[in-house]
C-alpha positions as CSV (number, residue, x, y, z in Angstrom):
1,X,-12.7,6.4,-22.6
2,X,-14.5,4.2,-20.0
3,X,-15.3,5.5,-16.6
4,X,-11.8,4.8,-14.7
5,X,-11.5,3.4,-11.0
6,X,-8.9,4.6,-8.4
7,X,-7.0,1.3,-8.9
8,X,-7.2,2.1,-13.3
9,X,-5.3,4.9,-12.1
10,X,-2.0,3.4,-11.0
11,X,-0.4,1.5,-14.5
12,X,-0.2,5.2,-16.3
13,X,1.0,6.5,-12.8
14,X,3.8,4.1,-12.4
15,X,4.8,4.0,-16.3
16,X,4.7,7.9,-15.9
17,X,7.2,7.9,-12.8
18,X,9.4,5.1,-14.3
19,X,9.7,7.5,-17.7
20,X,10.7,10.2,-15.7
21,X,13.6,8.5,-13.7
22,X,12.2,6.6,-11.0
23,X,13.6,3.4,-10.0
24,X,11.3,2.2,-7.9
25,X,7.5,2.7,-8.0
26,X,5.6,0.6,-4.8
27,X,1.6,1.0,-4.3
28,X,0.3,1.7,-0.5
29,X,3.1,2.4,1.4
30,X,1.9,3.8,4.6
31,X,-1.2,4.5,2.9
32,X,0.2,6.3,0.4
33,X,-1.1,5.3,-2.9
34,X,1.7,5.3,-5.2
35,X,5.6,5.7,-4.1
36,X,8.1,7.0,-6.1
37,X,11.9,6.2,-5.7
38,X,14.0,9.1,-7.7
39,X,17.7,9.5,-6.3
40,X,17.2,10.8,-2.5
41,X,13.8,12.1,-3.6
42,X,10.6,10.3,-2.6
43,X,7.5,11.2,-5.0
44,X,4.0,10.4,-3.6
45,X,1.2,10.1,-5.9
46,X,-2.6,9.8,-4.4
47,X,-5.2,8.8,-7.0
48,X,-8.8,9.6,-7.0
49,X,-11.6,9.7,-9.3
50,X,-12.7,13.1,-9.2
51,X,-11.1,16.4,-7.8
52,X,-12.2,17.3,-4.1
53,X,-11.0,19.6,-0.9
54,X,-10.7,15.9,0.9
55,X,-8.3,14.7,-2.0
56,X,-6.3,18.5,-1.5
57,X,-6.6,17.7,2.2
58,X,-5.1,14.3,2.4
59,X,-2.1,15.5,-0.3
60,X,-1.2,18.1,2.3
61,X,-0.7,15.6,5.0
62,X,1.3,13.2,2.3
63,X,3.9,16.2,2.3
64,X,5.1,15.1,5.5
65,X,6.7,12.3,3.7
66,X,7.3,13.2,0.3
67,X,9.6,15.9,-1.5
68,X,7.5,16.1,-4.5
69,X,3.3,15.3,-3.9
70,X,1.3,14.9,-6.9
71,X,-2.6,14.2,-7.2
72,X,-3.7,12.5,-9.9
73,X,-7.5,12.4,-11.6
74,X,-8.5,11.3,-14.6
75,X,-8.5,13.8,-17.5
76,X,-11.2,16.7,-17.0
77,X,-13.3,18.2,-19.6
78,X,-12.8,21.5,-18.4
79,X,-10.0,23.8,-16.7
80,X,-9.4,23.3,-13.2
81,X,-10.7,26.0,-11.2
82,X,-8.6,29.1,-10.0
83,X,-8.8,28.6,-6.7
84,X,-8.3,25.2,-6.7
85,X,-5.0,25.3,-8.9
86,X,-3.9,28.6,-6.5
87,X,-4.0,26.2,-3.4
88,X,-1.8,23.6,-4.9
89,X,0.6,25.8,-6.1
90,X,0.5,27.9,-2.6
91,X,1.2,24.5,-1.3
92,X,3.7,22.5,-4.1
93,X,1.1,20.0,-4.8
94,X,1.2,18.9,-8.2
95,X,-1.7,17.7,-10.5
96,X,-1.4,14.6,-13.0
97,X,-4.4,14.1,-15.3
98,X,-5.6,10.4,-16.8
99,X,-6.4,10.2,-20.4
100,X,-5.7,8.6,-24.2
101,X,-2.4,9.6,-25.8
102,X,-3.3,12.0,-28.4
103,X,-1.1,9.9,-30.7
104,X,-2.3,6.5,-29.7
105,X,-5.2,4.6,-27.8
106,X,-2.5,4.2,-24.9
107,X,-3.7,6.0,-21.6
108,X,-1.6,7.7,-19.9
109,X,-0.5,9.9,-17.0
110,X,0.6,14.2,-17.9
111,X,1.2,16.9,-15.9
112,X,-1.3,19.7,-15.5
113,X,0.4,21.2,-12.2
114,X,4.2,20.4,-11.5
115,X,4.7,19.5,-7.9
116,X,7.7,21.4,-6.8
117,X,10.4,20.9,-4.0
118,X,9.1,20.5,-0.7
119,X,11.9,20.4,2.3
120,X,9.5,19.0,5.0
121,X,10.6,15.1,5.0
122,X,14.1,16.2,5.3
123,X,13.2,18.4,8.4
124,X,11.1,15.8,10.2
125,X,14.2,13.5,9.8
126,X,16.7,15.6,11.1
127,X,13.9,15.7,13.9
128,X,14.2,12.0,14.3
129,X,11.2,10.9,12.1
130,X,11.5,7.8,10.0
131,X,12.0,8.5,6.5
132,X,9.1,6.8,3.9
133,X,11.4,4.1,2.6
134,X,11.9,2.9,5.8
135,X,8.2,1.1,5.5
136,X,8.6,-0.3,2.2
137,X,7.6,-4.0,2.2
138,X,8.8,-6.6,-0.4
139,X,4.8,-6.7,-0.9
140,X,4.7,-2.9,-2.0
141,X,6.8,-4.2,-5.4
142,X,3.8,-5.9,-6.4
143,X,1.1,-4.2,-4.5
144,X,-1.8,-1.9,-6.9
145,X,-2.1,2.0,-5.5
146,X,-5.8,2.6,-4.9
147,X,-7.2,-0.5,-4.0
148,X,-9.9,-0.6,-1.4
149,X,-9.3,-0.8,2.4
150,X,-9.1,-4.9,2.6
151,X,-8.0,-5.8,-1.4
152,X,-4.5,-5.1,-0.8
153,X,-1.6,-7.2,0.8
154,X,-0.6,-6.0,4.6
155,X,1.7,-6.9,7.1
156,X,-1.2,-9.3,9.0
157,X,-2.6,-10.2,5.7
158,X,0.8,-12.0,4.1
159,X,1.2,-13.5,8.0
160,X,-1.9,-15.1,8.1
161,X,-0.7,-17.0,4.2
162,X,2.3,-17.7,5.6
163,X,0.6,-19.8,8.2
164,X,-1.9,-21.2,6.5
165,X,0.7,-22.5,4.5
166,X,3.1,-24.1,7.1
167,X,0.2,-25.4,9.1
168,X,-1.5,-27.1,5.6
169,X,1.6,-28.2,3.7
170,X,4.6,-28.5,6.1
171,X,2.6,-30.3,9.1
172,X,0.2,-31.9,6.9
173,X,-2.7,-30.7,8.6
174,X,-0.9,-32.0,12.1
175,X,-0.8,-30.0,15.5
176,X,2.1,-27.6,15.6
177,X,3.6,-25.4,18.6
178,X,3.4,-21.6,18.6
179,X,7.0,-21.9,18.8
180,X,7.1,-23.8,15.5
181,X,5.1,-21.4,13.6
182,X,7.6,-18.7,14.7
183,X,10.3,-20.2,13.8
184,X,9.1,-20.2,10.5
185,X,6.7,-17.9,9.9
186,X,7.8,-14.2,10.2
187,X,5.5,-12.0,12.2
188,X,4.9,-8.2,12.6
189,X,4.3,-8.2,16.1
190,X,6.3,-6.4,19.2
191,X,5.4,-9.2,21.3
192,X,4.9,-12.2,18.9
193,X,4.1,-15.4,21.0
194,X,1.1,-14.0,23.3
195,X,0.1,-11.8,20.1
196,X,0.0,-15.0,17.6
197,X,-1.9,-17.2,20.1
198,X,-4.6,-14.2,20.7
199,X,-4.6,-13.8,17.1
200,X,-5.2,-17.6,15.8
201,X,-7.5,-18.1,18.6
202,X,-10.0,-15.2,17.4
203,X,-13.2,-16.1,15.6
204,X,-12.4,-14.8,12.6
205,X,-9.4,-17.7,12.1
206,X,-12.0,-20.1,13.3
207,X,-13.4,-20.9,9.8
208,X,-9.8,-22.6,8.9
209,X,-7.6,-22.9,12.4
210,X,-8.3,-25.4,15.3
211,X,-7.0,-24.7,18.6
212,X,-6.2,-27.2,21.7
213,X,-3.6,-27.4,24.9
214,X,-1.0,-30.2,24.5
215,X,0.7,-31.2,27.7
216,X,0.3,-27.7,28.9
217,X,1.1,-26.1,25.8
218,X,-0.8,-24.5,23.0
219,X,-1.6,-26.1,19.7
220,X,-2.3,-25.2,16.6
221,X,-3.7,-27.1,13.1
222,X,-5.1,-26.2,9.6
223,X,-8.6,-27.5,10.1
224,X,-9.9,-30.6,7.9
225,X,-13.0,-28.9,7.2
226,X,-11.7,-25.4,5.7
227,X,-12.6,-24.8,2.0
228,X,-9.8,-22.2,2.0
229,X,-7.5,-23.6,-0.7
230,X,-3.5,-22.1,-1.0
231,X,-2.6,-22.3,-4.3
């Protein structure tokens, strides 16, 4: 079996979740990698290559949002050590292991460690916290658990399309308000017309948004000379 990469690591993940009753599987939802919707229960699943203390370490902090909190690596040669496996089961972390169905050349996603119960989320909600669902994106559908920081969709990342598209295909390249890109483009900011304006006027738009004041107003276009094509 080739040498897998966090992001290999999510298909056997989600088909393993979905087999076992979820109904919902989303990738990096509040960082988590993998998100799984069972009844009332929310499964996290964080995926890594190899087997570390700073894997353990970020599954304890995932069970403040999850009631069951699997790792998952691909498939080891040899057994997980004692005091490894004593700490995830001090803890209810679970273990999944990566590897080739015995029975086919399908890989695919088992359970070394079960994860079991963990109250926490329902505490922290009673406490006023915001459950895990409550972040889910229509992004996270589609979105791959374990992608590098900067691969996957975000909030600011599907914003930013969603202009470049209005400014490119509904103006036609023409000068538009801030108040027209609002009113069509949906935005994740508190305070969304100074925000926008700071954000399209920082350098790093520059390479495809022009900026100039209009009869006291500011305007925005797509700029004639940006290579970045919206398919």
């Amino acid at each position: 079996m080739k040498k897998l990469k966090e992001s290999d690591l999510f298909t056997p993940v989600k088909s393993f979740l979905i087999e076992n009753g979820c109904s919902n599987v989303y990738g990096e939802v509040l960082g988590c990698d993998v998100l799984g919707l069972h009844g009332t229960c929310d499964i996290i699943v964080e995926l890594k290559t190899t087997l570390s203390f700073k894997l353990i370490d970020q599954a304890l902090d995932r069970l403040n949002y999850g009631h069951y909190v699997y790792i998952a690596i691909p498939q080891r040669k040899g057994h997980i050590p004692r005091c490894v496996k004593k700490i995830l089961e001090q803890h209810k972390l679970g273990l999944l292991e990566i590897g080739k169905d015995r029975f086919s050349d399908d890989i695919i996603a088992y359970i070394s460690i079960p994860a079991r119960y963990n109250r926490l989320p329902n505490e922290l909600k009673k406490k006023g916290f915001k459950s895990i669902r409550s972040f889910i994106k229509s992004y996270h559908e589609t979105q791959i658990g374990g992608v590098k920081g900067g691969e996957g969709a975000t909030d600011y990342s599907i914003m930013i399309e969603n202009i470049k598209s209005f400014l490119r295909y509904h103006k036609h390249r023409k000068w538009a308000t801030v108040e027209e890109i609002l009113n069509y483009c949906e935005t994740h900011y508190a305070n969304p017309k100074p925000s926008l304006i700071a954000t399209l006027q920082a350098k790093w738009n520059s390479d495809w948004c022009e900026c100039k004041r209009l009869n006291g107003k500011v305007h925005f276009k797509f700029s004639d000379k940006s290579q970045d094509l919206i398919i």
